[in-house]
matplotlib code that plots the C-alpha trace (Angstrom):
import matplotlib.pyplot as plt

x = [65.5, 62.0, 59.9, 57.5, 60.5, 62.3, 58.9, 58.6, 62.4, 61.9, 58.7, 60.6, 63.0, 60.5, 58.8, 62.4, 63.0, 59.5, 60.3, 63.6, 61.5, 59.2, 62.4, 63.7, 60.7, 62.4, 63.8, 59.7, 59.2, 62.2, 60.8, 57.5, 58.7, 60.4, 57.4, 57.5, 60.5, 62.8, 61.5, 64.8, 66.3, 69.9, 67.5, 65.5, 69.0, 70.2, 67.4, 67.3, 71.0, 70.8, 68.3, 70.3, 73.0, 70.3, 67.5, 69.2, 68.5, 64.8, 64.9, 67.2, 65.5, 62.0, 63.6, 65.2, 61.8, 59.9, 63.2, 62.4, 58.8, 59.4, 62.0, 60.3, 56.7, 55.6, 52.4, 52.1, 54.6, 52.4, 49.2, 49.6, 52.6, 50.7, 46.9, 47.5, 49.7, 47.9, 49.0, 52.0, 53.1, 52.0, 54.2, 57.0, 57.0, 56.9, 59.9, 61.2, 60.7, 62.6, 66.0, 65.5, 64.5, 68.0, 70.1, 69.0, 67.4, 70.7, 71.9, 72.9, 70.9, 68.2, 64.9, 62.2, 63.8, 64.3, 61.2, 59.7, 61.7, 61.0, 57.1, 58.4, 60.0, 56.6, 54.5, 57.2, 56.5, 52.7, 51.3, 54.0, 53.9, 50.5, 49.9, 52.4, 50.5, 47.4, 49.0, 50.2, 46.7, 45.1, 47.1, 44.2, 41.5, 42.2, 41.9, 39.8, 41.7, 41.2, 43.6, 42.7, 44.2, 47.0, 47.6, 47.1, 45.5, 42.1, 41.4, 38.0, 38.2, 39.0, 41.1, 43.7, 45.0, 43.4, 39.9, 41.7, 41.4, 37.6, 38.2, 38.1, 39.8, 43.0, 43.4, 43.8, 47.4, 48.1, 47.7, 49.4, 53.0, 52.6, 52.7, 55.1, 57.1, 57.4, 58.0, 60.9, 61.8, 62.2, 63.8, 66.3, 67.0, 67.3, 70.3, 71.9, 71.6, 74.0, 71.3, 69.5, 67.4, 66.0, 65.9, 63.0, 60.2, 62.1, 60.9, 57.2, 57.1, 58.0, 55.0, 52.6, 53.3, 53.9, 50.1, 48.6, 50.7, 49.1, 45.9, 46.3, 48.3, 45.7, 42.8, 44.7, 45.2, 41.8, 40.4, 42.7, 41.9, 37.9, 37.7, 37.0, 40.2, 41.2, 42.5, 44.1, 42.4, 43.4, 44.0, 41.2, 41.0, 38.0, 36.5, 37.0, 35.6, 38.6, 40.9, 43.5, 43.4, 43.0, 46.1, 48.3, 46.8, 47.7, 51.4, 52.2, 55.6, 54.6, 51.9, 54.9, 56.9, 54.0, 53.6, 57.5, 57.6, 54.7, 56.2, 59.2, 58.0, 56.5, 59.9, 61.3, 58.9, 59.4, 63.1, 62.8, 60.2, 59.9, 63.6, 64.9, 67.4, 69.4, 69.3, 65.7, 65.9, 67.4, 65.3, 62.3, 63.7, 64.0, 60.3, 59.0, 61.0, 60.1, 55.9, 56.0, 58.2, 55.8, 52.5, 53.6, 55.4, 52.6, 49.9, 52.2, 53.3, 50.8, 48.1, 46.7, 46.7, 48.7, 46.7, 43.0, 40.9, 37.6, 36.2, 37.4, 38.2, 40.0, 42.2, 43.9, 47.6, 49.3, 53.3, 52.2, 50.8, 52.6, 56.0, 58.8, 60.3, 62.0, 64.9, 65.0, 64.4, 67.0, 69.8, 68.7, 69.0, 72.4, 72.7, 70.7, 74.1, 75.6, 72.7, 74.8, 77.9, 75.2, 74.3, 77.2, 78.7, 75.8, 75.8, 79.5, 79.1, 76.3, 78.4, 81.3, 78.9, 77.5, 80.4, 79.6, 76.6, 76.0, 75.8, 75.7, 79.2, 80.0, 77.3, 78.8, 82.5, 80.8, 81.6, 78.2, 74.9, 71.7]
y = [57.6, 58.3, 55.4, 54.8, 54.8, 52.1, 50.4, 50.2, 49.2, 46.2, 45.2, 45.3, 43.3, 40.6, 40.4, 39.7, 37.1, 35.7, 36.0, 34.1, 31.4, 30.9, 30.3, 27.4, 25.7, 23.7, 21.3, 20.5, 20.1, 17.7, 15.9, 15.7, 14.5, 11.4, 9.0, 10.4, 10.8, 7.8, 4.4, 2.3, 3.0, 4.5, 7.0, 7.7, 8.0, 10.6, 13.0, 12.9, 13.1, 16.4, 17.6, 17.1, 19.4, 21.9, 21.7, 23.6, 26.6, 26.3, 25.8, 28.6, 31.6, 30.1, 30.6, 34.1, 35.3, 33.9, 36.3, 39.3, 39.2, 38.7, 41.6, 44.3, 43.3, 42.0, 42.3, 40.5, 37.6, 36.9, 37.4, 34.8, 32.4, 32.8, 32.8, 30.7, 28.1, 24.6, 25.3, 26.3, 23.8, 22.2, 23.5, 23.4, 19.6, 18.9, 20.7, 19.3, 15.6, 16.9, 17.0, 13.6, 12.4, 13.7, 12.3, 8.9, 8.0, 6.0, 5.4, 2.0, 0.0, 2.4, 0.8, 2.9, 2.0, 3.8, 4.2, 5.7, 8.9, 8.9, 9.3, 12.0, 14.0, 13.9, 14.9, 18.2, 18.7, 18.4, 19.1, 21.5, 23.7, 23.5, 24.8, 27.6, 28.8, 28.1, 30.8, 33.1, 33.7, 34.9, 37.9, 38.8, 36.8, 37.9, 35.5, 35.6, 37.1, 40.3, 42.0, 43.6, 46.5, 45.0, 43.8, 39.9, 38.0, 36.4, 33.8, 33.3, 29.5, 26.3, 25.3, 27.8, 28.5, 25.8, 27.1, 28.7, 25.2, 26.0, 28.9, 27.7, 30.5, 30.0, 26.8, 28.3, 29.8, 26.8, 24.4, 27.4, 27.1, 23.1, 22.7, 26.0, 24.2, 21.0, 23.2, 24.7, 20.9, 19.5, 22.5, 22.1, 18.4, 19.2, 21.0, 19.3, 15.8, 13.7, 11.2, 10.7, 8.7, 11.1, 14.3, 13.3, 12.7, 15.8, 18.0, 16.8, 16.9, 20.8, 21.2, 19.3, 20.9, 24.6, 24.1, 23.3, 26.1, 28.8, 27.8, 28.1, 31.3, 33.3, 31.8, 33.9, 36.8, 36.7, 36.2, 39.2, 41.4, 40.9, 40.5, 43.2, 44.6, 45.4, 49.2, 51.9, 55.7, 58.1, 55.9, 53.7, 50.3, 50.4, 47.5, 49.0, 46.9, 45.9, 47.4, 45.5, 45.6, 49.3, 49.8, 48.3, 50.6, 53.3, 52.0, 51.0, 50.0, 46.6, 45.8, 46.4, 44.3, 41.4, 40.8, 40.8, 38.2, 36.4, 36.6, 35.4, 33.1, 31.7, 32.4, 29.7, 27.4, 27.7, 27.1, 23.9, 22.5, 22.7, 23.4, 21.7, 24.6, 23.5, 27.1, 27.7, 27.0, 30.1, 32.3, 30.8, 31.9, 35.7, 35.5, 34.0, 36.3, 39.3, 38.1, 36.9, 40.2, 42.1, 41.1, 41.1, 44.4, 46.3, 44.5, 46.1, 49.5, 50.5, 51.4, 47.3, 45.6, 42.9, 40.7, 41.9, 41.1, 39.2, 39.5, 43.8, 45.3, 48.2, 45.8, 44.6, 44.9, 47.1, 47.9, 51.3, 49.4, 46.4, 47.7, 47.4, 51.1, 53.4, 52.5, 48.7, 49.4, 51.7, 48.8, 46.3, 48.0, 48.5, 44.7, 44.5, 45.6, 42.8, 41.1, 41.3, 39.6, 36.3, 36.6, 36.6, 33.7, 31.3, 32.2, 31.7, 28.2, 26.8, 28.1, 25.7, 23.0, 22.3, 23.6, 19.7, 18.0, 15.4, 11.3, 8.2, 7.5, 10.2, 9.1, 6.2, 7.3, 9.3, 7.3, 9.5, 9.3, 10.8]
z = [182.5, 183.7, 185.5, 182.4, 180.0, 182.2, 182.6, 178.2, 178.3, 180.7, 178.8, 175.6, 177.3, 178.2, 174.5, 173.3, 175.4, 174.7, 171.4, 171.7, 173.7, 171.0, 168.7, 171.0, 171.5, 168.2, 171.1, 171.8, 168.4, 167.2, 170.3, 169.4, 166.0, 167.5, 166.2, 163.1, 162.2, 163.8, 162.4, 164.3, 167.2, 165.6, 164.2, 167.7, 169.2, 166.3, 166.8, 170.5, 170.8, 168.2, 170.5, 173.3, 172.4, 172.7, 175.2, 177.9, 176.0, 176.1, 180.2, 180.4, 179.0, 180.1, 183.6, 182.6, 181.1, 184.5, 186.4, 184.6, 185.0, 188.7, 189.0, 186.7, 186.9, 190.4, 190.7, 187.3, 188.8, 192.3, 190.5, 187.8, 189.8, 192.7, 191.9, 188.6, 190.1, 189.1, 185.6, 186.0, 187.7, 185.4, 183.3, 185.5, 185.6, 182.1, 181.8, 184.8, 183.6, 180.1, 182.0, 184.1, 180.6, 179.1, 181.8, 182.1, 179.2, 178.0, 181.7, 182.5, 185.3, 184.1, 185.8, 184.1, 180.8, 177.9, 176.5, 179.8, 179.0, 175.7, 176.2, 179.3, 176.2, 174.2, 177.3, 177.3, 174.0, 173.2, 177.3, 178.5, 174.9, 174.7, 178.1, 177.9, 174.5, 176.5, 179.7, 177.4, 175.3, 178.7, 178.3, 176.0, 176.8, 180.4, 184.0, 186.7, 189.6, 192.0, 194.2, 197.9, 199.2, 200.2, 196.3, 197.7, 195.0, 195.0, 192.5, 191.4, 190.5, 192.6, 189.3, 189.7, 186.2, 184.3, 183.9, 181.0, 179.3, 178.9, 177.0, 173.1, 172.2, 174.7, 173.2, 169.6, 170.8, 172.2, 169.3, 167.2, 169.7, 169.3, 165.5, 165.0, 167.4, 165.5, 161.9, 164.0, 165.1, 161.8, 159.8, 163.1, 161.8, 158.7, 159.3, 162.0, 160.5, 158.5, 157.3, 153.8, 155.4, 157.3, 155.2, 153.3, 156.2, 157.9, 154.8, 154.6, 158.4, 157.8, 155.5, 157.5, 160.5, 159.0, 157.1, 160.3, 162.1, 159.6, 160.0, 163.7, 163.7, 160.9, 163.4, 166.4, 164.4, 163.7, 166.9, 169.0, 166.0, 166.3, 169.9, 172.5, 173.7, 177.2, 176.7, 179.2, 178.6, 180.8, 183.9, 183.6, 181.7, 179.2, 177.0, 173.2, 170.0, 167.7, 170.4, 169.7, 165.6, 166.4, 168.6, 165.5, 163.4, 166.0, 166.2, 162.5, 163.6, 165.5, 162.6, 160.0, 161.8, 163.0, 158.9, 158.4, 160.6, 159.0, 155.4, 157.0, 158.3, 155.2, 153.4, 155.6, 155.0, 151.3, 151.6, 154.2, 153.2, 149.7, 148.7, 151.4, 152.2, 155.3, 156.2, 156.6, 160.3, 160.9, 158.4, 160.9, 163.7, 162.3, 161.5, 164.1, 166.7, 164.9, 165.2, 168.8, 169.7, 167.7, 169.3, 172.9, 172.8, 171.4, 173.7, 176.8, 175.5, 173.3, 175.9, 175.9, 179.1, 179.4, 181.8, 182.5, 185.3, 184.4, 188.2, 188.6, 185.2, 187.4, 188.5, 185.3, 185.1, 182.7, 182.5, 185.2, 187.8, 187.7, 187.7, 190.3, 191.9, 190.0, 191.8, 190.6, 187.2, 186.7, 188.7, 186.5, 183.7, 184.3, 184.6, 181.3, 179.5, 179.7, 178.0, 174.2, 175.9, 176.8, 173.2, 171.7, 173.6, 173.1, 169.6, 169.3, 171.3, 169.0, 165.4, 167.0, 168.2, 164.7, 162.7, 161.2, 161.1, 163.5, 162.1, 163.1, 162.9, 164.9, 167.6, 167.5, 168.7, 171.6, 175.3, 176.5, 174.7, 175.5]

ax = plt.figure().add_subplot(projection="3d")
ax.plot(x, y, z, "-o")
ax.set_aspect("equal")
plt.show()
């Protein structure tokens, strides 16, 4: 394979696995939900305990996605990890306080007490979702960073990162990842739960959340679709009018499959929310895998630039200039095969884990509680 073929594999590598993120942020969202949802503690214990079986997931392919960035795109990896850093460690410690939060939350001699970890799983839910939507929309909007000859990064702001949080339109992403996550959340519940108690809140929670997700997500769309776009023409990076609504139209086959996604998307909704399909989770999960995969990939491979440079326009990073050698591509992909086995092991490992729904009673007979 050439280098800019590997380069467009390992970026559609990444938009998978960012679309597989987006996916698993349900674990946010159930957590988020927690309020809500659990009006006694054997309820608060059933969700988080559901939850439980899961979150590893979420930390996992966060951590993969931050590996292949750093192996295929470099420059991209020091420029943001290393110029951005206040908010993503940020980031990091929300998650990091979501598996302290799992491990001793039910602990015995626990001094913090219980409800301590509980408000540590809703700080990883609305803060450490909202900033990662918030990270991810300045692949369009762009950040304020500029690279010297020796590709060291100078950023242009004491707050490192979270000078994005001024930005209005950053924050539109965010607030889109934090209620899709919690529509995810509760069509999760809904079928992994044994409780009729439950099912009922757990279905208007999925239309609450999924009308405030829409309204978000259509205010994105319309924002990236109207804004000037960051664009690669012969070599050089150009500001073009409706760039990006105009490099879908250039590449029908990311638009076709951005509004699959969306009806999807809205399918799922339907069925959870309104039908109360136990199923719907998963029909959620197609669409909102096929939109996130859609709008990233073309963004990279499509001639966009995937993070622009407010303070040198010529300095923006696109998949070309970002890239690792030839040479690493081409190992790595050869390590990239065995990607299908991962899958189908986790997905053989969650089809046994909630081959039956999880109750109370069960919870109940467990020695080890979350």
């Amino acid at each position: 394979m050439s280098l800019e073929a590997l380069q467009i594999y390992w970026w559609v590598v990444a938009s998978v696995l960012l679309g597989a993120l987006s996916c698993l942020f349900f674990v946010q969202g159930g957590q988020m939900l927690l309020p809500d949802l659990a009006k006694n503690e054997e309820e608060k214990t059933l969700i988080i305990n559901s939850l439980g079986r899961k979150w590893e997931l979420t930390f996992t392919t966060l951590v993969v996605f931050g590996g292949v960035m750093f192996a295929a795109f470099p420059l991209f990896y020091s420029t943001s990890f290393g110029g951005a850093y206040w908010v993503w460690l940020a980031i990091l410690f929300c998650f990091i306080i979501q598996a302290v939060s799992y491990e001793y939350r039910k602990k015995p001699n626990n001094f913090l007490g219980a409800k301590t970890y509980e408000v540590f799983l809703l700080i990883n839910g609305y803060v450490g979702i909202f900033l990662l939507g918030v990270a991810l929309s300045t692949f369009f909007s762009g950040a304020n960073f500029s690279l010297n000859g020796y590709n060291f990064v100078q950023w242009n702001t004491p707050l490192r990162g979270l000078e994005a949080l001024s930005n209005p339109a950053n924050l539109i992403l965010g607030f889109t990842l934090v209620f899709l996550s919690k529509t995810l959340g509760a069509s999760y519940l809904l079928n992994n739960l044994a409780s009729p108690t439950l099912s009922p809140r757990v279905k208007k929670a999925i239309l609450l959340n999924a009308t405030l997700f829409l309204l978000c997500f259509i205010s994105f769309l319309s924002w990236i679709f109207c804004k000037d776009a960051f664009v690669l023409i012969e070599g050089k990076v150009e500001i073009v009018r409706f760039g990006y609504f105009l490099i879908f139209l250039h590449h029908p086959l990311f638009l076709i499959l951005l509004l699959a996604g969306a009806l999807i998307v809205i399918v799922g909704i339907y069925l959870g929310g309104i039908r109360g399909n136990e199923k719907s989770v998963f029909v959620l999960f197609a669409g909102v895998f096929l939109a996130v995969f859609a709008l990233f990939g073309n963004l990279g491979i499509n001639g966009g630039v995937f993070y622009p440079s407010l303070s040198n326009l010529s300095q923006s990073l696109s998949i070309y200039n970002a890239s690792s050698s030839h040479y690493t591509l081409k190992a790595m992909a050869y390590v990239s095969l065995l990607i299908p086995i991962v899958i189908f092991y986790v997905s053989w490992v969650w089809k046994n884990m909630d081959s039956q729904k999880l109750s109370t009673q069960e919870l109940n007979e467990q020695n080890e509680k979350y």
